[in-house]
Phi, psi and omega in degrees: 000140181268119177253169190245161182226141200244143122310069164286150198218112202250143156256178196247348157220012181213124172270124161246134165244175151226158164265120204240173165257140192303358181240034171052041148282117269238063180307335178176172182209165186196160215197132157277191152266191203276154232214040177256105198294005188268331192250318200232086159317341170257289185327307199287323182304335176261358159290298179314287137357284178311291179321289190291342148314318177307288199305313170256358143276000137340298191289342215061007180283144163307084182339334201274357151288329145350310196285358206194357160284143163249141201233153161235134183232112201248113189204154171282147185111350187307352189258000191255100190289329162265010131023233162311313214281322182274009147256002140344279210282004175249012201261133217268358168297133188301309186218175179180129137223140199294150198196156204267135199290003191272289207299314176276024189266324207282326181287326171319326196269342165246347156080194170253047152299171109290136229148178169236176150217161174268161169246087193240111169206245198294303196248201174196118177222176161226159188240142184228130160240145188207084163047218194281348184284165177193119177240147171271147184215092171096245197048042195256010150091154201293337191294327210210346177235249154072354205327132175084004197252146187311004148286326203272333160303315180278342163293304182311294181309342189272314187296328181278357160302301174296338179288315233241337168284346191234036171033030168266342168241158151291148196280212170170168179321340171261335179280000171285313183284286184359288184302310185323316197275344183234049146047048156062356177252092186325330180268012176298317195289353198275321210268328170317313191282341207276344166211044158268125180317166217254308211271021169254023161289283169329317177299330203273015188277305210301310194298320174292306136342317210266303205285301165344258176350315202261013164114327183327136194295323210269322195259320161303320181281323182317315195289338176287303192290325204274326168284000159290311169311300180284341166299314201298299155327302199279342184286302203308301204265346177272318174318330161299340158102031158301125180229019164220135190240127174220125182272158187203165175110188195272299192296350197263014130315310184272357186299305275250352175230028154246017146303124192322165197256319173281004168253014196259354164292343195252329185293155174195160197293124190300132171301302231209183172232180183300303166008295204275329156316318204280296168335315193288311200274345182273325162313290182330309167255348178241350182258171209298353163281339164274351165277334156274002186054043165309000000 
């Protein structure tokens, strides 16, 4: 019987697999709904499931291979050990490890270079690889971390908004549309902030980014605080002995020319996506490049 090796790159609103050949050639790929072992575990666990069916009738394989596949399956929640261990041990798979979507966000993007990458979106982390060690940096989540990340800007935008209705800062054009969307009325904006989530946070960075490029006063200091947080990190992995940088996420495009002139010589352009990461790494530990010890 021929077995496969699976990728998963499970997200907080999409699961993607791919189906692979044991020496990690890409056979099909298939994509679900969202894959959050933290807040809903039977979902993502039937999301996985879902993905990797996709992936292999894509391919033309018989689903029932599934059942005898080994997978890396790459999700946020990978440090929360009871978790993992309970969708570990319910995942349809011959073998599987779980693995932090950050780490196969970094192989995709570097292969198995050394180097880091920032991860800037919603949240915010950073990745360090050294030959086998692989170390972390910040990712401590929107409540107490997140520093630079697009919950954090738009949270920052709301606040100056609110600065700026009660003339203790001056406003500008974006905290004028801010108030115009919640009809100008400050406790709209309160009952909004007070049980919003990081990624409806998250929505208002672009809009920040966008008036910052066109000169805005309020959103160049927003933006200015928050690519300070990321220098600050980035200064941390290179002093750690990074000598290459790659930004990954939805912000790192738009990061990437309000970032300090000494880290703009190191970046550098992602090889792959996670996807392509997680396939790379299962190849590693269950396919014929570890049975030769490639």
């Amino acid at each position: 019987m021929t077995h496969y090796l699976i990728g998963i790159d499970g997200g907080g609103t999409s699961c993607r697999a791919a189906v692979a050949s044991v020496d990690g050639r890409v056979l099909g790929r298939g994509k679900a709904g969202a894959a959050n072992i933290l807040t809903d575990p039977e979902t993502a666990l039937a999301n996985i499931g879902e993905a990797a069916r996709a992936a292999f009738e894509e391919a033309s394989l018989d689903p029932v291979g599934i059942a005898s596949a080994k997978a890396i399956v790459g999700v946020a929640g990978h440090n929360v050990g009871d978790a993992v261990h309970y969708v570990k041990r319910r995942l349809p798979f011959a073998a599987a490890d779980i693995e932090s979507d950050g780490l196969i966000a970094f192989q995709g993007a570097l292969g198995n270079q050394d180097g880091a990458v920032a991860i800037l979106g919603t949240g915010t982390i950073y990745i360090l690889r050294q030959g086998e060690t692989v170390s972390y940096v910040g990712g401590w989540g929107f409540t107490i971390g997140d520093h630079g990340s697009g919950a954090r800007i738009g949270h920052a935008l709301l606040q100056e908004s609110l600065l700026a209705f009660d003339n203790i800062r001056e406003g500008s054009g974006v905290t004028a549309s801010v108030m115009a969307e919640f009809n100008d009325d400050p406790r709209d904006v309160v009952d909004f902030a007070r049980l919003a989530k990081p990624g409806e946070f998250g929505r208002y960075a672009p809009r920040v980014f966008e008036a910052a490029v066109a000169g805005d006063s309020v959103a160049v200091r927003v933006l200015k605080a928050a690519a300070a947080t990321v220098d600050e990190a980035l200064d941390v992995v290179v002093a750690r002995g990074a000598e290459r940088l790659c930004l990954l996420g939805g912000l790192a495009p738009l990061y990437r020319p309000w970032l300090a002139e000494r880290h703009q010589a190191l970046i550098v352009e992602a090889e792959a996506d996670a996807l392509t990461g997680a396939v790379a790494l299962a190849a590693q530990r269950f396919g014929s490049q570890a049975r030769t010890g490639a």
